[in-house]
VOBA-1610 file (N, C-alpha, C; in pm, whole numbers, padded with zeros to 5 digits, always signed):
BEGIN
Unk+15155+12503+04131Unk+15047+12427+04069Unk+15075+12398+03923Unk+15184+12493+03824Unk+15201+12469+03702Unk+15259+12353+03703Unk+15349+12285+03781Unk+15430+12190+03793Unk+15322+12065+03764Unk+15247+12058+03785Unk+15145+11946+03800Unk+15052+11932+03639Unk+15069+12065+03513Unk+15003+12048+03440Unk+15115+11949+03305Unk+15238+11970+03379Unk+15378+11853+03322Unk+15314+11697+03273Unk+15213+11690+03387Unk+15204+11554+03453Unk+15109+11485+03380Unk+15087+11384+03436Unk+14950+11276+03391Unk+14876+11331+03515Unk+14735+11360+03471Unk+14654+11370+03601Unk+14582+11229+03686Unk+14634+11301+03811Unk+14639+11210+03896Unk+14467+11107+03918Unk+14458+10995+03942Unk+14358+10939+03923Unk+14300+10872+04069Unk+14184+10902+04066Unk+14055+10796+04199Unk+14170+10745+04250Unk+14212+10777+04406Unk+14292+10692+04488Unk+14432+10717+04507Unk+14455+10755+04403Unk+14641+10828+04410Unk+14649+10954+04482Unk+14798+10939+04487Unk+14816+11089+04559Unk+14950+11140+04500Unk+14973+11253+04462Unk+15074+11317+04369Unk+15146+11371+04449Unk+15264+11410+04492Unk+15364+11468+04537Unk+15447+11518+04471Unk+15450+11622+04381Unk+15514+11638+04285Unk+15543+11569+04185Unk+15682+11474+04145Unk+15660+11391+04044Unk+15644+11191+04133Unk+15586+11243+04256Unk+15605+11082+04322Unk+15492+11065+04353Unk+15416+10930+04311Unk+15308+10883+04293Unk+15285+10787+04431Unk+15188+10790+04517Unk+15148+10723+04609Unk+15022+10635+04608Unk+14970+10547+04657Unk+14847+10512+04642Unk+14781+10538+04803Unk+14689+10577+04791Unk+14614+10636+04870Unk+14566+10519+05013Unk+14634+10503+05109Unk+14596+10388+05203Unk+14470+10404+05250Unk+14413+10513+05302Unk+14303+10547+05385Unk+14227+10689+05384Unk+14191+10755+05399Unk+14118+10860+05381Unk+13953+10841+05479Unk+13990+10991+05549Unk+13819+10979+05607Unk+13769+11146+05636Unk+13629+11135+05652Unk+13629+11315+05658Unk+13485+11286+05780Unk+13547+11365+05892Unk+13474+11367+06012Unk+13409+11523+06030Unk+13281+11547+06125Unk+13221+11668+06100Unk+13165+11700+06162Unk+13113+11815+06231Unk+13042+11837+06317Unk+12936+12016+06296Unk+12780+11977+06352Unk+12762+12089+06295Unk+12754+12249+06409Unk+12792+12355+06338Unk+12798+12507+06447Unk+12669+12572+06342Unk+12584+12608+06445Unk+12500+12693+06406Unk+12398+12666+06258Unk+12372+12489+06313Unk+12326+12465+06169Unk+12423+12447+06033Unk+12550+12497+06031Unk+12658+12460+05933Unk+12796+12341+05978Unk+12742+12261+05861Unk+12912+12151+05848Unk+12999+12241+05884Unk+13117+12188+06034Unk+13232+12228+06015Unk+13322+12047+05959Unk+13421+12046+05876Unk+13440+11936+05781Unk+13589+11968+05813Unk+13668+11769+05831Unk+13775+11779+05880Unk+13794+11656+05774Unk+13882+11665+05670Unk+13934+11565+05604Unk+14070+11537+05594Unk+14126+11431+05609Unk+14200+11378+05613Unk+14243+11285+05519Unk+14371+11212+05442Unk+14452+11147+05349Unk+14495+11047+05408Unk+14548+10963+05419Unk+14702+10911+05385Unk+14763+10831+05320Unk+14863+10877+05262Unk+14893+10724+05172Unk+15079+10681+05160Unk+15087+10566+05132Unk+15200+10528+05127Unk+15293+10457+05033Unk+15408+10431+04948Unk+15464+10367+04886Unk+15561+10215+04913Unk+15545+10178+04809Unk+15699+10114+04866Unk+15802+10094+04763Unk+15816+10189+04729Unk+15896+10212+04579Unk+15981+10206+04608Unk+16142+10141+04616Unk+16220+10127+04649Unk+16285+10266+04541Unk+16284+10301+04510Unk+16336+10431+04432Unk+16331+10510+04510Unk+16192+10557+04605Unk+16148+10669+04668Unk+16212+10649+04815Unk+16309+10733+04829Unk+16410+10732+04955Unk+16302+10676+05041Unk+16375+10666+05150Unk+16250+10542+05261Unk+16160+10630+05350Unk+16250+10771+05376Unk+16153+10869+05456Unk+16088+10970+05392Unk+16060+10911+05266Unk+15979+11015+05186Unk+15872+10873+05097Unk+15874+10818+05154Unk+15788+10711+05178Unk+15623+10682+05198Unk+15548+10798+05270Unk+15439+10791+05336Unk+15436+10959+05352Unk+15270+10965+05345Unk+15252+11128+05373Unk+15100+11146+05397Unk+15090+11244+05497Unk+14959+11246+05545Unk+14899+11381+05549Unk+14780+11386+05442Unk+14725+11539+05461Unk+14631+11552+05540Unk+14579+11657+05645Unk+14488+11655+05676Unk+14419+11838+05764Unk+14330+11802+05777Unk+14295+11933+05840Unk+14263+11957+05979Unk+14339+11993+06112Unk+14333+11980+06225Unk+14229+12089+06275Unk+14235+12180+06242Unk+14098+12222+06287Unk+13987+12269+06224Unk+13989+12197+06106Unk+13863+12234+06021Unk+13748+12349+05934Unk+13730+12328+05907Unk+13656+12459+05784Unk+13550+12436+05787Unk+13431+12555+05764Unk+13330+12591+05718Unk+13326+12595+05624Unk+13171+12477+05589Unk+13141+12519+05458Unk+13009+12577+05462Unk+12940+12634+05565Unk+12868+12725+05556Unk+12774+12638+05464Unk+12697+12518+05482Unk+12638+12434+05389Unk+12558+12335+05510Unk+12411+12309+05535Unk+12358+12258+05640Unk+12372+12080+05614Unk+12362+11986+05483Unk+12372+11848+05472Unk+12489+11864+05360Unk+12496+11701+05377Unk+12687+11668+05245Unk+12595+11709+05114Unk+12482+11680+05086Unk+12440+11688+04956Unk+12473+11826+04868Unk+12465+11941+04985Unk+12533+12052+04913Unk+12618+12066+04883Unk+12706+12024+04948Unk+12890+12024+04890Unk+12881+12008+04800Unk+12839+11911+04727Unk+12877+11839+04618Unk+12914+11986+04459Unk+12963+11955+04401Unk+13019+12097+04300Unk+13048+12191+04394Unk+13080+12188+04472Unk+13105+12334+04574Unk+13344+12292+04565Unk+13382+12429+04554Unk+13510+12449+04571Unk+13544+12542+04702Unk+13647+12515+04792Unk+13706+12546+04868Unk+13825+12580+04857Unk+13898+12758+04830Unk+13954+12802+04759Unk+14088+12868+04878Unk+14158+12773+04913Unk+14286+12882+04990Unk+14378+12919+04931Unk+14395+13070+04885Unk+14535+13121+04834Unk+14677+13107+04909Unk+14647+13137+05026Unk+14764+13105+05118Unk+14696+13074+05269Unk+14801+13071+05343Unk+14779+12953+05477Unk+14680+12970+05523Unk+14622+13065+05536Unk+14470+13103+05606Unk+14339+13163+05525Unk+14227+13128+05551Unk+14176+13205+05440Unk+14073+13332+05518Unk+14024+13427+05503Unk+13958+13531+05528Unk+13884+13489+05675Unk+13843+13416+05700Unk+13813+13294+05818Unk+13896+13287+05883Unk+14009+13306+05862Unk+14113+13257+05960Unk+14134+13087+06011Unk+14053+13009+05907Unk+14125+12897+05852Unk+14204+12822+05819Unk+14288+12744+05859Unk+14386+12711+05801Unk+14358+12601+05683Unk+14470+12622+05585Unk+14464+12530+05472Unk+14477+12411+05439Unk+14549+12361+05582Unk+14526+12245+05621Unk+14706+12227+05609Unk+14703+12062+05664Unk+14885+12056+05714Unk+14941+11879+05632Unk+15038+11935+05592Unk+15112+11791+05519Unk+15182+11763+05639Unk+15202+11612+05631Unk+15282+11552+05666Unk+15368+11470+05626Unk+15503+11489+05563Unk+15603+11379+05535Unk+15739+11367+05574Unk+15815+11462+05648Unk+15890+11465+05776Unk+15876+11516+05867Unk+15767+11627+05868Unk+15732+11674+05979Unk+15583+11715+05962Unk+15523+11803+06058Unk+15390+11807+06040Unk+15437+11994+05921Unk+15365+12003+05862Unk+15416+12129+05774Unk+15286+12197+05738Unk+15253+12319+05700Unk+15171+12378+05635Unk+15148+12359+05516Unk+15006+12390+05515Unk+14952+12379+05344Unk+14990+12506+05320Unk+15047+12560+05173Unk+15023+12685+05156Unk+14972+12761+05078Unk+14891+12642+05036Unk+14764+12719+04899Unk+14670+12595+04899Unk+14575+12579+04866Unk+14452+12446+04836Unk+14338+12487+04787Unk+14320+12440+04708Unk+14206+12354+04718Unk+14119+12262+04681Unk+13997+12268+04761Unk+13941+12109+04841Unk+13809+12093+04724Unk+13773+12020+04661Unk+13640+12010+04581Unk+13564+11870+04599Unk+13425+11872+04641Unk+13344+11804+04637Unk+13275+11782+04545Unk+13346+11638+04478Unk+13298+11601+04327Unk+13182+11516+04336Unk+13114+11432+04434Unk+13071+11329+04388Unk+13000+11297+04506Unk+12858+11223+04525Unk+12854+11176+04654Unk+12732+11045+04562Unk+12738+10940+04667Unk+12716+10775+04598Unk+12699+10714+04725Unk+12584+10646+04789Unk+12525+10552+04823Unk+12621+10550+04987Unk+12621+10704+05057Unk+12666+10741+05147Unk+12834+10781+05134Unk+12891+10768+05029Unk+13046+10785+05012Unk+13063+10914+04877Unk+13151+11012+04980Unk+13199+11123+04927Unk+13297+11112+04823Unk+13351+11163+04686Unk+13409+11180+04608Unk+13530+11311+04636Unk+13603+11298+04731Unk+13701+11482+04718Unk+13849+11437+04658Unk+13879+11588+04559Unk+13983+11599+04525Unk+14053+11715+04623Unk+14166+11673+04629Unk+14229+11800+04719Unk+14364+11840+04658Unk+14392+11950+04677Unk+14539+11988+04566Unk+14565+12131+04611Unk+14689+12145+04588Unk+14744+12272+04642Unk+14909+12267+04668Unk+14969+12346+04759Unk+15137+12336+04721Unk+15180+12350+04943Unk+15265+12275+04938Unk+15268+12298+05100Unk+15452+12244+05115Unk+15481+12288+05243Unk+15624+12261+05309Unk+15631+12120+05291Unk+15774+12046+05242Unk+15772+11953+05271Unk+15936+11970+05383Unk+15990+12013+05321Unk+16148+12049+05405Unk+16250+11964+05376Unk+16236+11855+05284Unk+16338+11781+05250Unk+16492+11796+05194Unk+16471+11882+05085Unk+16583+11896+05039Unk+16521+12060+04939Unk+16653+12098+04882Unk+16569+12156+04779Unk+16470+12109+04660Unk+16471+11963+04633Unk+16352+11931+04534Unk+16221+12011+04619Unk+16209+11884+04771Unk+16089+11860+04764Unk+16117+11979+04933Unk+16105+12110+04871Unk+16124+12170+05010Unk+16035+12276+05017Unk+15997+12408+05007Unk+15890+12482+05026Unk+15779+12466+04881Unk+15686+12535+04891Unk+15550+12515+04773Unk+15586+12393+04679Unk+15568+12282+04758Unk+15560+12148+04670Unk+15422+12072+04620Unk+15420+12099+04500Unk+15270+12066+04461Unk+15222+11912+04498Unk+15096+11914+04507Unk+15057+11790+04539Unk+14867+11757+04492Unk+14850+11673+04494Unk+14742+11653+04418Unk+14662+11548+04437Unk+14515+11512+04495Unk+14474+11356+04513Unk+14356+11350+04536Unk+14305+11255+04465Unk+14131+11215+04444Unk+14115+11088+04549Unk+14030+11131+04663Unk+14006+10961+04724Unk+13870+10987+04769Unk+13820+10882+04822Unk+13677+10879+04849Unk+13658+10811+05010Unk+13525+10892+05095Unk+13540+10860+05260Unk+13413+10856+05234Unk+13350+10792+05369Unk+13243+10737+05408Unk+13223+10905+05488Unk+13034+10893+05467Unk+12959+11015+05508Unk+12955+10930+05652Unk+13001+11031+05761Unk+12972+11059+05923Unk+12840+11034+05925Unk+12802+10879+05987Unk+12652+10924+05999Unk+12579+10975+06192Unk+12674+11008+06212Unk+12653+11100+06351Unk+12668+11201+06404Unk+12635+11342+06375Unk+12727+11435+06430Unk+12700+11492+06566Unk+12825+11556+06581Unk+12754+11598+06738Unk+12718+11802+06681Unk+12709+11826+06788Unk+12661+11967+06784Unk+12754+12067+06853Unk+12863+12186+06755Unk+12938+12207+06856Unk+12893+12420+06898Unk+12939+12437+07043Unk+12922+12584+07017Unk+13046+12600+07060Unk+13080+12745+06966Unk+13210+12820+07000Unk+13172+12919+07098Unk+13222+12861+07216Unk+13191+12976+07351Unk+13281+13100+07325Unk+13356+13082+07225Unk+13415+13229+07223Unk+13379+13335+07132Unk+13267+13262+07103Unk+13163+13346+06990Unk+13062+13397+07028Unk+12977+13266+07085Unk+12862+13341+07147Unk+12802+13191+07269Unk+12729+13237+07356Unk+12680+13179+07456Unk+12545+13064+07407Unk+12517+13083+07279Unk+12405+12975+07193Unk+12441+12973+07067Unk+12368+12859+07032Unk+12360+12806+06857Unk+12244+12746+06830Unk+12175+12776+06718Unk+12123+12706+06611Unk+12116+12543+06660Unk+12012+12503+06653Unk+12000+12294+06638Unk+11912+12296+06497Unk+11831+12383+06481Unk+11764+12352+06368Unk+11702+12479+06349Unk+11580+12502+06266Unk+11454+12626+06265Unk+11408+12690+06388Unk+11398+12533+06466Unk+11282+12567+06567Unk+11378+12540+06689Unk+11465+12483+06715Unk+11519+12485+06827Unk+11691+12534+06860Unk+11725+12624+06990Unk+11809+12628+06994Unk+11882+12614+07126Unk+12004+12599+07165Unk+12040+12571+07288Unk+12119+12724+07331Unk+12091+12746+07466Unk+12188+12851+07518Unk+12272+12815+07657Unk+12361+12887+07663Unk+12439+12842+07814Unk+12401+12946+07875Unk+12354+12925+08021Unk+12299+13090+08117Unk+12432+13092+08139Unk+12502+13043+08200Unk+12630+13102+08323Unk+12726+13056+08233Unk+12802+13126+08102Unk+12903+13102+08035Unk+13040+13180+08118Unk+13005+13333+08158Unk+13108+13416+08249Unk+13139+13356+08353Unk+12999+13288+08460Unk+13034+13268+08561Unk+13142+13085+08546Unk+13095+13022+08487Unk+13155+12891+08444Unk+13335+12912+08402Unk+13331+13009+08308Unk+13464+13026+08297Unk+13594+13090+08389Unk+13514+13203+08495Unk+13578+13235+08593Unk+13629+13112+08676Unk+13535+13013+08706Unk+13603+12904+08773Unk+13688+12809+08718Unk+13639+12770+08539Unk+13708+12684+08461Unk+13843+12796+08446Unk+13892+12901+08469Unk+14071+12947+08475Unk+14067+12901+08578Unk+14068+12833+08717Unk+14090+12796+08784Unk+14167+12706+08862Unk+14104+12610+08699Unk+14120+12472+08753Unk+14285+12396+08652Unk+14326+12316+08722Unk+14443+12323+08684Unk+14456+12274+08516Unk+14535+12249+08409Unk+14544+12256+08308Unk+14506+12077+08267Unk+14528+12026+08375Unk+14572+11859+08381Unk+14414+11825+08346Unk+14287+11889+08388Unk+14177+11821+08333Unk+14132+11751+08476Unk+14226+11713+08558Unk+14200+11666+08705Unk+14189+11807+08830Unk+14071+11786+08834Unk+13997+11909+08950Unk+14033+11872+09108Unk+14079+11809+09125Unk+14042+11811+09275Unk+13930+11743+09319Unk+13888+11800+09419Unk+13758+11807+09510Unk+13638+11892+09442Unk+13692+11998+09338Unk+13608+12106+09264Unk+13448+12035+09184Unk+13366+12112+09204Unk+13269+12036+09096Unk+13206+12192+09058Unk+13203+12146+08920Unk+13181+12263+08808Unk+13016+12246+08748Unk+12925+12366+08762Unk+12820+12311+08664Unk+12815+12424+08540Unk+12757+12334+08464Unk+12727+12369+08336Unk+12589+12457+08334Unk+12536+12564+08322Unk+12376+12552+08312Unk+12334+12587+08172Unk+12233+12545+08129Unk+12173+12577+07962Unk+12049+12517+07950Unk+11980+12574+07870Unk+11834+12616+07847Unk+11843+12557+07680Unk+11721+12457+07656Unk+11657+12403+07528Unk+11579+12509+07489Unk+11565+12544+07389Unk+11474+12643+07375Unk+11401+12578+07213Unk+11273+12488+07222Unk+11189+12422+07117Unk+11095+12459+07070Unk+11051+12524+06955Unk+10913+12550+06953Unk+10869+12648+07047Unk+10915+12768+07060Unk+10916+12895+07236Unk+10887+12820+07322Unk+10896+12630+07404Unk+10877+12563+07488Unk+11048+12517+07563Unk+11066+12620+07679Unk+11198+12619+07723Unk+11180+12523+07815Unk+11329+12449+07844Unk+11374+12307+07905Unk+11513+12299+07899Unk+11509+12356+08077Unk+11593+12395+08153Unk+11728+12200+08183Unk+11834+12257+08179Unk+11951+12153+08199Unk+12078+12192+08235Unk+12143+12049+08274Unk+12252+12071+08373Unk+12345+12009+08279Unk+12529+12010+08328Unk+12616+11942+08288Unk+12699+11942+08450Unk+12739+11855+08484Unk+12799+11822+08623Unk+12930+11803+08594Unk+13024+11855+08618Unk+13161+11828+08585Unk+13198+11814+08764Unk+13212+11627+08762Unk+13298+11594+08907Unk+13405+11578+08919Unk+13509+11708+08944Unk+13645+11643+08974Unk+13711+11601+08880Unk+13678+11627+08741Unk+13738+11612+08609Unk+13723+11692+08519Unk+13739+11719+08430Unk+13690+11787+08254Unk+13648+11703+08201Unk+13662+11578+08208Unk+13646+11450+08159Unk+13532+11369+08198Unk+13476+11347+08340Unk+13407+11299+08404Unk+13284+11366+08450Unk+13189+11361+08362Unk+13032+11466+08389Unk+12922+11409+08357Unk+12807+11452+08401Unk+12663+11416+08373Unk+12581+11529+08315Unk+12476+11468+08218Unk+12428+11576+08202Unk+12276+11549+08244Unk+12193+11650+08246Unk+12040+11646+08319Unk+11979+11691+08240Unk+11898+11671+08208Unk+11755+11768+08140Unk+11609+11733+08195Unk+11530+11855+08195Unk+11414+11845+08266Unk+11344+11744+08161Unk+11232+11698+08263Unk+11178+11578+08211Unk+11045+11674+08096Unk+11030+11581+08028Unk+10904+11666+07883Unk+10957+11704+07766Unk+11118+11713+07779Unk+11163+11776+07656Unk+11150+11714+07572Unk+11193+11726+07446Unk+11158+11663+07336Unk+11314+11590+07238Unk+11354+11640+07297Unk+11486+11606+07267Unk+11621+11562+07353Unk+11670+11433+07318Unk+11773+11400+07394Unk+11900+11455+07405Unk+11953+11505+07494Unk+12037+11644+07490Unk+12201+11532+07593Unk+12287+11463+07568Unk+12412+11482+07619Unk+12498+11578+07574Unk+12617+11564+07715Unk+12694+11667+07663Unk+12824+11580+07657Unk+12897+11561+07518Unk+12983+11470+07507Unk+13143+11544+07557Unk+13124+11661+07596Unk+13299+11704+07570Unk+13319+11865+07596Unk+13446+11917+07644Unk+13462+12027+07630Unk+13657+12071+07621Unk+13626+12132+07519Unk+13788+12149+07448Unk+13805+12340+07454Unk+13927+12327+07540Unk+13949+12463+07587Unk+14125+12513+07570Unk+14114+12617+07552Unk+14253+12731+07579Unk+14238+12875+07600Unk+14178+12895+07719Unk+14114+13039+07753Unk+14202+13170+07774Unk+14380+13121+07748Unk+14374+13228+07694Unk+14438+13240+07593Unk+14434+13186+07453Unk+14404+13199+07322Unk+14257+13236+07276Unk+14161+13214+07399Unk+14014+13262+07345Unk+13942+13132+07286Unk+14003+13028+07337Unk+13951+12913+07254Unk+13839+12809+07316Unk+13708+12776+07310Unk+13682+12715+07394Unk+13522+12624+07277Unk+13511+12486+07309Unk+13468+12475+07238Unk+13375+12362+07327Unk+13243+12361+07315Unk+13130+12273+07403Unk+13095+12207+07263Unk+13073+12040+07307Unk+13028+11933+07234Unk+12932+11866+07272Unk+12784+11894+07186Unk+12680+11794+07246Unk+12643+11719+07176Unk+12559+11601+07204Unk+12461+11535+07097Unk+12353+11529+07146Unk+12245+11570+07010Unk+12129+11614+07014Unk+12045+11523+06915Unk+11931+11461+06980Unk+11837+11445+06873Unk+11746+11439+06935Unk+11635+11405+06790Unk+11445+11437+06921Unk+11432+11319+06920Unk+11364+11317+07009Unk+11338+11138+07060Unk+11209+11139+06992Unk+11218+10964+06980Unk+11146+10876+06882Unk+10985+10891+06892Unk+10949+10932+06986Unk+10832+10926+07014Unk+10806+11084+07006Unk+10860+11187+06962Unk+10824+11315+06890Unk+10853+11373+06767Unk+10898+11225+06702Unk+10921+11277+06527Unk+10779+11226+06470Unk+10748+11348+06391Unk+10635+11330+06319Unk+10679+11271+06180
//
């Protein structure tokens, strides 16, 4: 990181790579909430065409593949909040997120700060030192540095970590649970890795729980991972799909995606 106090600091839109200056092509930060908290996935990229700057050191892409807690319920809190990784993982078991400019590489220190937020668009600086593998210049803890600005997600879905616990948080008053998480997964090792079931049909079962007014629901998985319905008893108050389910059971990994909101005719 001393390497970078050499420098001119880097400005709105650039991206620093040690001493090679990029302009920032795109940038976006996608999100989803666990238990009432932002989990926050941001992403870079930017590119040159500096004919100086060898051709495959050209373009570079930061981003974060599986995302961080910020333990923060709307973007408005971020804002002055720092996100502090000393090295690749942080106490969370986090990762610091991954460069890309010949290969996909580790971050190995960062961090992420939420400077600014304006008329739905986020302000982040991100900085820290990561693999690049090039040569010895630009080869392990290569500093890097960059201010760009993304549009606020205005949709999120709702995710639970089934390898945490069988419910989550939607708000104060409402929360969702899965009844048959054991029995669901005994059959989901089952089924082959491809996402294509067969003849098999898998259900989902889970319980709304609003205001202590429970409202009982289904997820139908036909013959796919991919291909499902979801049900909810009629009265509820909230529109409940289930968009997705992302698994590796035995890494312990398993992750249910819904979207939730209360329907129009029960917001006060």
């Amino acid at each position: 990181m001393s390497f970078l106090h050499h420098l001119p600091p880097v400005s709105q839109g650039q991206f620093r790579l040690k001493d090679l200056v990029y302009p920032v092509a795109c940038a976006s930060l996608s999100a989803h909430y666990e238990n009432m908290e932002l989990v926050v996935f941001p992403s870079v990229d930017a590119k040159t065409e500096d004919k100086d700057v060898e051709y495959e050191m050209r373009s570079v892409y930061l981003y974060h593949n599986n995302g961080f807690n910020t333990h923060c319920s709307a973007f408005e809190e971020l804002i002055g909040k720092k996100f502090i990784w000393t090295e690749e993982y942080n106490d969370d078991e986090e990762e610091a997120g991954t460069l890309c400019v010949q290969e996909h590489e580790e971050v190995q220190k960062g961090t992420i700060e939420f400077l600014e937020l304006k008329d739905e668009t986020m302000l982040v600086r991100w900085s820290g030192e990561a693999v690049v593998g090039w040569n010895r210049k630009y080869g392990s803890h290569v500093p890097f540095d960059t201010i760009f600005s993304v549009e606020i997600p205005q949709k999120l879905s709702y995710v639970l970590d089934g390898a945490k616990s069988s419910e989550m948080k939607i708000d104060t008053d409402t929360t969702l649970k899965i009844l048959n998480l054991e029995e669901f997964n005994r059959e989901l090792e089952k089924m082959p890795s491809s996402g294509f079931w067969g003849d098999s049909v898998l259900e989902l079962d889970f319980i709304l729980i609003d205001k202590e007014n429970h409202y009982n629901g289904n997820v139908i998985f036909d013959k796919a991972k991919n291909n499902h319905l979801t049900i909810l008893e009629e009265g509820c108050p909230r529109d409940v799909n289930f968009r997705g389910l992302d698994y590796n059971l035995r890494v312990n990994y398993e992750m249910f995606h819904f979207e939730i909101a209360r329907k129009a005719t029960d917001l006060s």
